[in-house]
KELUM-142304 format. One record per residue: x, y, z of N, C-alpha, C, O, CB in turn; residue number from 0; residue in three letters. Coordinates in steps of 0.1 Angstrom, whole numbers, always signed. Glycine has a CB too. Layout:
BEGIN
ATOM neast nnorth   nup caeast canorth  caup ceast cnorth   cup oeast onorth   oup cbeast cbnorth  cbup   i  aa
ATOM     X      Y     Z      X       Y     Z     X      Y     Z     X      Y     Z      X       Y     Z NUM Ala
...
//
This chain:
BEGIN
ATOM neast nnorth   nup caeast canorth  caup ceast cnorth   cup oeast onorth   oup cbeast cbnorth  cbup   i  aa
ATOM  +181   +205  +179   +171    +204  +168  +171   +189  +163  +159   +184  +164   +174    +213  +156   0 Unk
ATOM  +181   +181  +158   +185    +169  +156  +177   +157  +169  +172   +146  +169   +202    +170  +155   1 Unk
ATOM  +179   +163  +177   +176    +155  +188  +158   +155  +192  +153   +145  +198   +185    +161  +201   2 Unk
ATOM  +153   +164  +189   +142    +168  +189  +135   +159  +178  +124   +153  +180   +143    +181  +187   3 Unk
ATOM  +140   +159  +170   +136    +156  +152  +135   +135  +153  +130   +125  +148   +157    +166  +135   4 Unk
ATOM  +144   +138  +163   +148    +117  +163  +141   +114  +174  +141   +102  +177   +167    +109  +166   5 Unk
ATOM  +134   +122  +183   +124    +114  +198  +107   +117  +188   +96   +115  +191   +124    +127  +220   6 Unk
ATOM  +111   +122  +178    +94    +126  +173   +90   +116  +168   +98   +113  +158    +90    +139  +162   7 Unk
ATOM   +77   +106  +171    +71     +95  +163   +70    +99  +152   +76    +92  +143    +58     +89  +166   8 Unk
ATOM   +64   +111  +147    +61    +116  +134   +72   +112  +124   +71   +105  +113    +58    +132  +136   9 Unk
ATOM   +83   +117  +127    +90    +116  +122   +97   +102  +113   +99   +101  +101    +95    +122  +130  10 Unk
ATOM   +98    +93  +123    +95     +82  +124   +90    +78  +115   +95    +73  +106    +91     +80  +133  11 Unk
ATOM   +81    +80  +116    +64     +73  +108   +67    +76   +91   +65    +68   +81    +45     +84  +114  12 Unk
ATOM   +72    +91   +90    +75     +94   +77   +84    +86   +73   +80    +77   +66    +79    +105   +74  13 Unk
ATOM   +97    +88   +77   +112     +78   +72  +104    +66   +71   +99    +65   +60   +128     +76   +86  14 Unk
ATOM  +100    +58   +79    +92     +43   +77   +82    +46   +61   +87    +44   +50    +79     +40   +93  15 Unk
ATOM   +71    +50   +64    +66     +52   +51   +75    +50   +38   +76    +39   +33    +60     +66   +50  16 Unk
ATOM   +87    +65   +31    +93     +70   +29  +104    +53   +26  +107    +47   +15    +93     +82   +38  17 Unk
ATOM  +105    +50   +35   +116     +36   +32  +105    +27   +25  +108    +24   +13   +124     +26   +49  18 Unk
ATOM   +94    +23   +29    +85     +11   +21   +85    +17    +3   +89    +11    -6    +64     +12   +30  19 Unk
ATOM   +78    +30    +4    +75     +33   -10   +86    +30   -18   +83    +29   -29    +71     +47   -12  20 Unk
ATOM  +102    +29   -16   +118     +31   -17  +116    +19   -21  +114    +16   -33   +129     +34    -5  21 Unk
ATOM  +118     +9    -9   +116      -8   -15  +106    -16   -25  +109    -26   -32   +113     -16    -5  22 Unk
ATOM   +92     -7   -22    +84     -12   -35   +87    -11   -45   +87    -21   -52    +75      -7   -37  23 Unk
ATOM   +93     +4   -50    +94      +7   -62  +110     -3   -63  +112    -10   -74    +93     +25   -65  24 Unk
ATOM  +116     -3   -56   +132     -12   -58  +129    -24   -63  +136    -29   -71   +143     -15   -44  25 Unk
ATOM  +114    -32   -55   +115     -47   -58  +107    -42   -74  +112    -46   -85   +104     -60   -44  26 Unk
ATOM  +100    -37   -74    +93     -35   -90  +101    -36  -100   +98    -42  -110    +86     -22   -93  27 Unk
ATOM  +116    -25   -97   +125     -23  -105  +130    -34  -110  +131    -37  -121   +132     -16  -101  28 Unk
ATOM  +135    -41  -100   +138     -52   -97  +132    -65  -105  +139    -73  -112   +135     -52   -84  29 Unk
ATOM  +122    -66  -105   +114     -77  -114  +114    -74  -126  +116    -83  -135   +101     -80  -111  30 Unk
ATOM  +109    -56  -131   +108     -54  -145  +121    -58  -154  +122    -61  -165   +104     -39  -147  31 Unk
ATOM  +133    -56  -142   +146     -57  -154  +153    -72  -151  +164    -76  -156   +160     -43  -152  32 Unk
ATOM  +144    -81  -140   +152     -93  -140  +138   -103  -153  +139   -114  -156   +154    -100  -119  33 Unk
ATOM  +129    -97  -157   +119    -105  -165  +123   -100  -180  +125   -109  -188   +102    -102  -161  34 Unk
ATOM  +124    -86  -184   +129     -86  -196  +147    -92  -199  +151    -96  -210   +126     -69  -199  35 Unk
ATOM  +155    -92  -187   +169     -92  -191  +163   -116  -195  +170   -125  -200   +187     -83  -171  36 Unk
ATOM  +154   -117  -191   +151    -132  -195  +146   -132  -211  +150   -140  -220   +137    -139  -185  37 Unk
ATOM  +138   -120  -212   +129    -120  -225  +141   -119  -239  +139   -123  -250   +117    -103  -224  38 Unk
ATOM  +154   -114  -233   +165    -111  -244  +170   -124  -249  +178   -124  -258   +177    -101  -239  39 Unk
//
């Protein structure tokens, strides 16, 4: 099943997606608390 699940592009394509949306929101996080920890 595992093996099946890791040759599927689909699969693939989600985890990829799934990682971008992860980093967006990380770098967002990222700026909102490195611009207020300045504003203090």
């Amino acid at each position: 099943m595992l093996s099946i699940m890791m040759k599927d592009p689909v699969v693939w394509g989600s985890l990829l997606g799934l990682g971008v949306v992860i980093g967006i929101c990380a770098y967002y996080l990222y700026l909102f608390v490195h611009n207020t920890h300045e504003d203090l």
